[in-house]
N, C-alpha and C positions, 0 to 999 in steps of 0.2 A: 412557487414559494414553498418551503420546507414547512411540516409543521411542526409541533416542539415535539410529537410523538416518533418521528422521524430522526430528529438532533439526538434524542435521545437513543434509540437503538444505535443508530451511528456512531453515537459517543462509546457507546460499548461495546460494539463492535470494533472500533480502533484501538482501543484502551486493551482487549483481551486478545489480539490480535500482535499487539507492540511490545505485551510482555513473553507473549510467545517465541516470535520471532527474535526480542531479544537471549530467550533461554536455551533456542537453536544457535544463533553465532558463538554462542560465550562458550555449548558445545561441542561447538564444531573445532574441526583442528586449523582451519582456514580462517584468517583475517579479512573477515566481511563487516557488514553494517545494514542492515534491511529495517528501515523506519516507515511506518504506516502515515504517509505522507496527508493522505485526507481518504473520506468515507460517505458513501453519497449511495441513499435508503430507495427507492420509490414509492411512492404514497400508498401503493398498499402491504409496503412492507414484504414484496416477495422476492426482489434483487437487490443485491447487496454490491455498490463496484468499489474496487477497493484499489487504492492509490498507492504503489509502494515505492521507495527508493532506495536505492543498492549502490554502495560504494567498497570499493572500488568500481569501477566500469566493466573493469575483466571478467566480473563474478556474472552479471546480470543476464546471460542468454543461460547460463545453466542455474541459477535460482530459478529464474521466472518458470523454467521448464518443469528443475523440482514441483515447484507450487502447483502448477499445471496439473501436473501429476495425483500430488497428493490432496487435491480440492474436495474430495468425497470426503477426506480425514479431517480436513479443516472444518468440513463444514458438522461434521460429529463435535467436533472441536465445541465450535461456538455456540452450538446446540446443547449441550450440556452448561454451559455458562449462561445462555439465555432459556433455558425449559420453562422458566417460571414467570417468565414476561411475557413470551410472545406466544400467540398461537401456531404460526407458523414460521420456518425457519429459512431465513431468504437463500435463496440461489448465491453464490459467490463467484463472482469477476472479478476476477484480477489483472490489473493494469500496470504498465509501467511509466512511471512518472520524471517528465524528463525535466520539468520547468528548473531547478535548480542550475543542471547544465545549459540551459535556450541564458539563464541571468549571466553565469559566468562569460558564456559564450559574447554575450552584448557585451558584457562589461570586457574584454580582451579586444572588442571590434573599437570602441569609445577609446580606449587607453592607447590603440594605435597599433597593436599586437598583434589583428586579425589581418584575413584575407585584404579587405580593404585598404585602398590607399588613403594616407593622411592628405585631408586637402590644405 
């Protein structure tokens, strides 16, 4: 169970995170989309995993890899947005979040569209 001190770093860690990422696509000369999908703290506040979704599809082995990359800047990043709240500044993990595509994917299997046969 989350506590509100948890919801709360998380909430700001997405929020500062969402605007970022939106002020890199808008950027970039590339037609992407990277939404901070969900943000999940651990109770002593030292891991930070971070939920992202990247659309189109094509873009997402080489964002993720970016991100990868530059994870020591992010995490400068949010350290400066959060100096005055937190003691310590969580590690960051970053994930890729696929559940949007597993919905569409059901719903293309249901409507008769997928692999499966209509019985």
């Amino acid at each position: 169970m989350e506590s509100n001190r948890q919801r709360k770093v998380a909430q700001i860690i997405q929020e500062d995170f969402a605007e970022l990422f939106r002020k890199q696509a808008a950027d970039s000369k590339q037609n992407f989309l990277v939404t901070v999908s969900d943000v999940k703290v651990t109770a002593d506040l030292g891991i930070a995993k971070i939920y992202l979704s990247i659309f189109p599809q094509d873009f997402r082995k080489s964002i993720m890899k970016e991100i990868e990359e530059n994870k020591a800047q992010y995490r400068n990043f949010i350290g400066q947005k959060m100096a005055k709240q937190v003691r310590v500044i969580p590690q960051l993990n970053f994930y890729l979040d696929t559940s949007l595509d597993d919905v569409e994917k059901l719903e293309r299997e249901l409507r008769g569209e997928g692999d499966n046969p209509v019985l």
